[in-house]
C-alpha positions in Angstrom: 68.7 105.8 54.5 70.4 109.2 55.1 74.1 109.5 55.6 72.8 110.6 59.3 70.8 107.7 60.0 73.2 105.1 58.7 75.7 106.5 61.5 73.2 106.7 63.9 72.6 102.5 63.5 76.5 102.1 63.3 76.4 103.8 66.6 73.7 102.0 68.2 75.1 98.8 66.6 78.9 100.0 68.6 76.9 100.3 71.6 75.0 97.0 71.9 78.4 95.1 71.3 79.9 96.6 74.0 77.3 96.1 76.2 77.5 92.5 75.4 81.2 92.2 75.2 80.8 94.2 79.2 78.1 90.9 80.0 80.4 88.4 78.7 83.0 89.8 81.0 81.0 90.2 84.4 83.3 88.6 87.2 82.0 86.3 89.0 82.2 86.0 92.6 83.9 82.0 92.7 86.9 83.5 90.9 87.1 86.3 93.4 86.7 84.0 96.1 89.4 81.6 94.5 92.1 84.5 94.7 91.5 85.5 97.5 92.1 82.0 99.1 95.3 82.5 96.8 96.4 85.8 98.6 95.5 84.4 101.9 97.4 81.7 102.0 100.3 82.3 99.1 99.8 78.9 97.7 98.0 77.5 94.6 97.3 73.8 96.6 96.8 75.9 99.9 94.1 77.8 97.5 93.0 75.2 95.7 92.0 73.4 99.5 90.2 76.3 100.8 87.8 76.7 97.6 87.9 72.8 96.4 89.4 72.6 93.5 92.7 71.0 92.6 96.5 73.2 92.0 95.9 73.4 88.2 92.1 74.5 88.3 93.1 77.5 90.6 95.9 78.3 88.3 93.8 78.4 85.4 91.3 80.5 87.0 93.6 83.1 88.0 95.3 83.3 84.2 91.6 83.8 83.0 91.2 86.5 85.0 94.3 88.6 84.7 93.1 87.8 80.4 89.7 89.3 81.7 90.9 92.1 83.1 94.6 92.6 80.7 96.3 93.3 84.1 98.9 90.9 85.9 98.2 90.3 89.3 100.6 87.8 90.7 104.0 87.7 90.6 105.3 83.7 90.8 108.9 83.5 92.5 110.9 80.5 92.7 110.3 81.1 97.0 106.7 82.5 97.1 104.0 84.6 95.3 103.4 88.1 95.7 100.5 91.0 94.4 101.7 93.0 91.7 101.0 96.7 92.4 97.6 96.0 90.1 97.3 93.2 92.2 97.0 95.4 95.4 94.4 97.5 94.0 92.4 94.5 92.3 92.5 93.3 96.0 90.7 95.8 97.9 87.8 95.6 95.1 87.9 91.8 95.5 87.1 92.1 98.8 84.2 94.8 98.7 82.5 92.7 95.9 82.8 88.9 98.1 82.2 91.1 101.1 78.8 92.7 99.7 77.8 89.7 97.8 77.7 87.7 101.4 75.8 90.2 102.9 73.0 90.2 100.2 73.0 86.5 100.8 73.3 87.0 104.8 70.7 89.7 104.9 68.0 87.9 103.3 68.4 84.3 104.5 68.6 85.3 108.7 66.5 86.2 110.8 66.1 89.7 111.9 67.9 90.3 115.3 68.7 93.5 117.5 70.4 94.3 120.4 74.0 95.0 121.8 77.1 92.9 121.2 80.5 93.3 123.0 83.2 91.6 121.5 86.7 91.2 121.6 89.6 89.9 119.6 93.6 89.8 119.7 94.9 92.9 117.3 96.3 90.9 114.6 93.1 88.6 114.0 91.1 92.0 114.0 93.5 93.5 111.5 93.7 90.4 109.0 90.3 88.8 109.4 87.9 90.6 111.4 86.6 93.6 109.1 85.5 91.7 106.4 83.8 89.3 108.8 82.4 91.9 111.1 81.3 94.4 107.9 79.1 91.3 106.3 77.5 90.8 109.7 77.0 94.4 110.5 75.2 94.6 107.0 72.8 91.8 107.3 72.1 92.8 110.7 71.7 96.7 110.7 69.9 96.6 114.1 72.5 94.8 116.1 75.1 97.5 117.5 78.9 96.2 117.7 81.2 97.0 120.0 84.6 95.6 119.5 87.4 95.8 121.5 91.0 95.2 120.5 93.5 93.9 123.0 96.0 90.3 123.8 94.5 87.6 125.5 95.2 87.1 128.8 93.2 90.4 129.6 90.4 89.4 127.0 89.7 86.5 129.1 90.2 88.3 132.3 87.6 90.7 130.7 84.6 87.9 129.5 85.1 86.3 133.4 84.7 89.8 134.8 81.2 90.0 132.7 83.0 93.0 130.4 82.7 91.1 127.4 80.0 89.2 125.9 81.9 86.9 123.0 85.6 86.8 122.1 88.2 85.1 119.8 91.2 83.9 122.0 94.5 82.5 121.0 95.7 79.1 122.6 97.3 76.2 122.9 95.3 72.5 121.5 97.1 71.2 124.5 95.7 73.9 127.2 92.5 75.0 125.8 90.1 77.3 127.6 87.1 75.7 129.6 83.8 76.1 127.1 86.6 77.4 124.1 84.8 76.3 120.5 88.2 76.0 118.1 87.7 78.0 115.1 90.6 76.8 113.3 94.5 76.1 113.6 97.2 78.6 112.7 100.4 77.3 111.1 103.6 79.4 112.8 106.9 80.0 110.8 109.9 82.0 111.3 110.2 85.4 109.7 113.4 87.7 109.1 113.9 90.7 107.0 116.0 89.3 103.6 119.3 91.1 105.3 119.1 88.3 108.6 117.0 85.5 106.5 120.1 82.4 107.1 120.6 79.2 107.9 119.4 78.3 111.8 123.0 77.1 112.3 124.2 80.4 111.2 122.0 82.2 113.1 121.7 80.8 116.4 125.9 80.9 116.3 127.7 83.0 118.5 125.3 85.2 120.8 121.8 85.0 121.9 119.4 85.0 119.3 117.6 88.2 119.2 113.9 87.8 119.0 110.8 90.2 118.3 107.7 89.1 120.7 104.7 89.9 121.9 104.4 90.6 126.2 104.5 87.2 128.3 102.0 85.5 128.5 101.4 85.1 124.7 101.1 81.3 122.9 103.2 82.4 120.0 106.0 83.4 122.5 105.7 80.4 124.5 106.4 78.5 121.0 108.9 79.9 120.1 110.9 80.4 123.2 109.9 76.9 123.8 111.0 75.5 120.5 114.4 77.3 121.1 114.7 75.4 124.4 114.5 72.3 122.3 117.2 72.9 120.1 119.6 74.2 123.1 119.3 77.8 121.8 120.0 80.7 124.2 117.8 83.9 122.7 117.2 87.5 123.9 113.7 89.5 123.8 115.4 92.4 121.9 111.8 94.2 120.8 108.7 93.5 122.5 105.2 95.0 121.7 101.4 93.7 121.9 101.0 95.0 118.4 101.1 92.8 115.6 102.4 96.0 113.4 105.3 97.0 115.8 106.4 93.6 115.5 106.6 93.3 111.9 107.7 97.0 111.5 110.7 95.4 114.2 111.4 92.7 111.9 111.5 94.7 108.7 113.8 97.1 110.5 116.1 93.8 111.0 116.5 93.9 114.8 115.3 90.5 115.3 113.6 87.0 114.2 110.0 86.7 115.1 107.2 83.6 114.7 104.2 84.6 112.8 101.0 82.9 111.0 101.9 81.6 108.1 98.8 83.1 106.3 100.1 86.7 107.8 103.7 87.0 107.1 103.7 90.5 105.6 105.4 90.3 101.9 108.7 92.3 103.0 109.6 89.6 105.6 111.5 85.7 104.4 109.7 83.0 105.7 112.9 80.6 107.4 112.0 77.5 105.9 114.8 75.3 107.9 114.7 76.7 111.5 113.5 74.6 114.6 109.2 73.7 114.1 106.8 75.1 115.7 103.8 74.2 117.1 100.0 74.7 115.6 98.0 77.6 117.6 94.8 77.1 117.6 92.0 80.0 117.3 88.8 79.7 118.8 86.0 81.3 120.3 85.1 82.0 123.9 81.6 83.4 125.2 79.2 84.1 128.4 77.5 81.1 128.9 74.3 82.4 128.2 74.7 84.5 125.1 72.0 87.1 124.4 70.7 86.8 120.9 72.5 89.3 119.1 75.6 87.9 120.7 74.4 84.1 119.8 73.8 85.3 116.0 77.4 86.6 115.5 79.3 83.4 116.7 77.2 81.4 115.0 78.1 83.9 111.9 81.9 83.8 112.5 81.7 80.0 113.0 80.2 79.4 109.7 82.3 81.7 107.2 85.9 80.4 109.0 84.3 76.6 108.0 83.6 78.1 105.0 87.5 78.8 104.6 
């Protein structure tokens, strides 16, 4: 064998390694799945819940995958977990592979449907949960036509009974639900501060009204928090008030007030006030004409079986 073909076989030998060193390292889907349960909800045994599998399996998977990769993802605190700035990036990928893995899966297992689908949401459920949601379904069902709307509530509902509005998620109370709502799931609400107002309730509620970032009246968060307040004989003040889930964390961040958000959306810059008064669940669910055309039938039954999934 010539000097030439020897380095030729080398080469080809060099190649078939790393094609099986790039097999051995394919990334499967569970793991991806696993954190993003963990980025969701900032919690290995919230994780390990969502995906069933106990605190230390989730752990373990995450270490073998920042190995995988040689990248850290996750910062661990002594208060919470956060995405390194690899982390960020390995997110958005995470989410296109899950996201196109379940529409393979959805596109090939349903039937095929068509037609036209108004739907509606609250602005910071479309943000956080929708597009991933809506993009698998819009994949598997490339003849249905979406139109989604973005607004609070109260006009949401006001919209469905006026016949503007096929299907929509609402936000409400277990105690006052909706007639015909179907719960999706229950939000946990905390109390969030920027680090330079993040104290004691005591401390906080001393002196003057507590200022407070909320959404327009009526809103269920608002009502829980005002209403917690009543409970602990806390005067407050509406200091910042916007429909936007964004203004009112941009609000917050800028320090001028306290504000009661989902647990699994506090945005990373705000503190989580672990010792203020509790709040009650809000529970999400999903409220539709009550004779859904097809298309219309095929989402909710798609949104109602990835949030069980979760």
């Amino acid at each position: 064998m010539t000097v030439f073909e020897k380095r030729n076989a080398k080469f080809a030998c060099d190649l078939s390694d790393n094609r099986v060193n790039d097999m051995m390292h394919d990334v499967d889907t569970t793991v991806l799945r696993t954190f993003l349960a963990l980025v969701e909800t900032g919690s290995f045994s919230r994780a390990g819940a969502l995906v069933g599998r106990s605190q230390s399996a989730v752990s373990e998977q995450i270490r073998k995958l920042e190995e995988m990769i040689g990248r850290k993802l996750i910062e661990r605190t002594t208060r919470r977990l956060r995405l390194t700035a690899e982390g960020e990036q390995f997110l958005q990928h995470a989410r296109a592979m899950v996201a196109q893995a379940d529409a393979m899966l959805a596109r090939f297992r349903a039937p095929e449907i068509a037609g036209e689908v108004r739907f509606g949401s609250p602005e910071d459920f479309a943000s956080a949960y929708l597009p991933d949601i809506l993009g698998v379904f819009a994949a598997a069902h490339p003849s249905v036509e979406l139109h989604v709307t973005c607004q609070l509530t109260l006009p949401l509902v006001e919209d469905i009974e006026a016949g503007g509005q096929d299907l929509i998620i609402v936000k409400q109370d277990p105690e006052q639900r909706y007639p015909a709502a179907r719960p999706l799931w229950r939000e946990r609400l905390v109390w969030v501060a920027a680090p330079a107002l993040a104290s004691g309730f005591a401390e906080a509620s001393r002196g003057r009204p507590l200022p407070l970032v909320l959404s327009p009246s009526p809103c269920v968060y608002r009502a829980q928090a005002t209403r917690s307040l009543a409970a602990a004989g806390v005067t407050w003040s509406g200091v910042f008030t916007s429909p936007s889930f964004a203004g009112q964390a941009a609000a917050v961040r800028a320090g001028l007030g306290y504000a009661v958000m989902p647990r699994a959306m506090v945005p990373a810059e705000l503190v989580v006030l672990p010792d203020w008064p509790d709040l009650a669940e809000v529970e999400i669910a999903l409220l539709g004409q009550s004779r859904l055309p097809p298309a219309a039938a095929a989402l909710a039954g798609f949104i109602e079986a990835r949030v069980a999934r979760r």
